[in-house]
ChimeraX commands (.cxc) that place a marker at each C-alpha (Angstrom):
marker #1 position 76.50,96.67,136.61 radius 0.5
marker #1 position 76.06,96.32,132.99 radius 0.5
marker #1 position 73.35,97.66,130.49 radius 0.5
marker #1 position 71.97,96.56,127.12 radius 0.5
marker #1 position 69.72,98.68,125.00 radius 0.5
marker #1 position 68.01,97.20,121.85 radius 0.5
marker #1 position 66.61,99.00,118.99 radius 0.5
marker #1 position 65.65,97.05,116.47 radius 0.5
marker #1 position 62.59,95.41,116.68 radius 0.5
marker #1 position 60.97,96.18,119.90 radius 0.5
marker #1 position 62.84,98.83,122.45 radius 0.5
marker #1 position 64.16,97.00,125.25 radius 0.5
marker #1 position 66.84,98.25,128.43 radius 0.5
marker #1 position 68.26,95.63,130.77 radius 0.5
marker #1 position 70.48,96.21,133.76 radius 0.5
marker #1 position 72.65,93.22,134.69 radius 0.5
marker #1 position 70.46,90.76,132.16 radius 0.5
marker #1 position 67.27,92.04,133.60 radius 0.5
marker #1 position 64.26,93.70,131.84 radius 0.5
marker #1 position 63.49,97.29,132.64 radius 0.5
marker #1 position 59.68,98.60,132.73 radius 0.5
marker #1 position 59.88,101.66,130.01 radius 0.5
marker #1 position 56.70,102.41,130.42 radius 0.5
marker #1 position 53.94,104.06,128.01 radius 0.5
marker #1 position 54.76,103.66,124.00 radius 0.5
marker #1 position 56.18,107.30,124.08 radius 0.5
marker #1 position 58.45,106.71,126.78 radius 0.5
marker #1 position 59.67,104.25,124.34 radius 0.5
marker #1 position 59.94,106.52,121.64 radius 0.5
marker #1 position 61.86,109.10,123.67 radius 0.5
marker #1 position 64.23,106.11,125.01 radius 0.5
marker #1 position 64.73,105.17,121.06 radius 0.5
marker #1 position 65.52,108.75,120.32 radius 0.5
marker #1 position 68.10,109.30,122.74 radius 0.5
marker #1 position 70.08,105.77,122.33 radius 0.5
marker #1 position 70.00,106.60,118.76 radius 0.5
marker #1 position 71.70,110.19,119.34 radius 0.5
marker #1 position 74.24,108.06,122.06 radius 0.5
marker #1 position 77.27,110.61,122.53 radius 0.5
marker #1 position 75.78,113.51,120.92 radius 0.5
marker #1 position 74.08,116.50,121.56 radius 0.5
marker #1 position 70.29,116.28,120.69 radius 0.5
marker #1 position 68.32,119.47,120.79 radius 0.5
marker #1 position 64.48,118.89,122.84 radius 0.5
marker #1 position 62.89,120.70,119.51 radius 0.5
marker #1 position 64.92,117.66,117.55 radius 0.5
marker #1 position 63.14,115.12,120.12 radius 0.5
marker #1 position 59.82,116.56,120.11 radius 0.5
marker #1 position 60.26,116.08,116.57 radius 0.5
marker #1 position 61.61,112.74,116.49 radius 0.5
marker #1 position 58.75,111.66,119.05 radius 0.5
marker link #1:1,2 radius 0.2
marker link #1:2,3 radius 0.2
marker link #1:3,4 radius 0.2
marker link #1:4,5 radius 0.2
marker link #1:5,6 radius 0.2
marker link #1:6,7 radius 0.2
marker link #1:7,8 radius 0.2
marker link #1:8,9 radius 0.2
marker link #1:9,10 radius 0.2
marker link #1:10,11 radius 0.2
marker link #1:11,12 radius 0.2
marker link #1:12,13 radius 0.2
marker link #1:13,14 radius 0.2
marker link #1:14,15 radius 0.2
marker link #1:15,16 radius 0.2
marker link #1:16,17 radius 0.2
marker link #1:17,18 radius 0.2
marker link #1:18,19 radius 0.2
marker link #1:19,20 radius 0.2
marker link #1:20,21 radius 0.2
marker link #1:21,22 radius 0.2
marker link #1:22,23 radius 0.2
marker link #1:23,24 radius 0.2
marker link #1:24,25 radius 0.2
marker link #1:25,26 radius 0.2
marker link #1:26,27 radius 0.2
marker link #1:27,28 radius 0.2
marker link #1:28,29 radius 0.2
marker link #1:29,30 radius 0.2
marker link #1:30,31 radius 0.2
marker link #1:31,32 radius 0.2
marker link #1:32,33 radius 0.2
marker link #1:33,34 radius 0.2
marker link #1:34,35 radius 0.2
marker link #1:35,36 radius 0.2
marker link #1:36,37 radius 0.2
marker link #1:37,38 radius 0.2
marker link #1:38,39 radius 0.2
marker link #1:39,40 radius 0.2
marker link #1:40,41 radius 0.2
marker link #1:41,42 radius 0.2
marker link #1:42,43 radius 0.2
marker link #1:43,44 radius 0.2
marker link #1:44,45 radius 0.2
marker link #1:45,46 radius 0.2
marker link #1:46,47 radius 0.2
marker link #1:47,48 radius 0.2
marker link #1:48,49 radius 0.2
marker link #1:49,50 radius 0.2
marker link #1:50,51 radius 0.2
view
């Protein structure tokens, strides 16, 4: 299984080359914030923020 996040432009996931549902535009935001953050530890006051 393989996964693909994307950033820039509008947030997208896949899994295997297929499009995820992410739901509501702050679901997206959240998403965003945490890829961003990838392999780091990010504080829920520093993602309320960021959202």
């Amino acid at each position: 299984m393989s996964t693909e996040s994307r950033l820039l432009g509008a947030v997208e996931a896949r899994i295997d080359g297929l499009p995820l549902k992410l739901g509501h535009a702050r679901q997206h935001l959240v998403l965003a914030a945490l890829l961003a953050e990838a392999g780091s530890l990010l504080l829920v006051d520093q993602l309320v923020h960021r959202v």
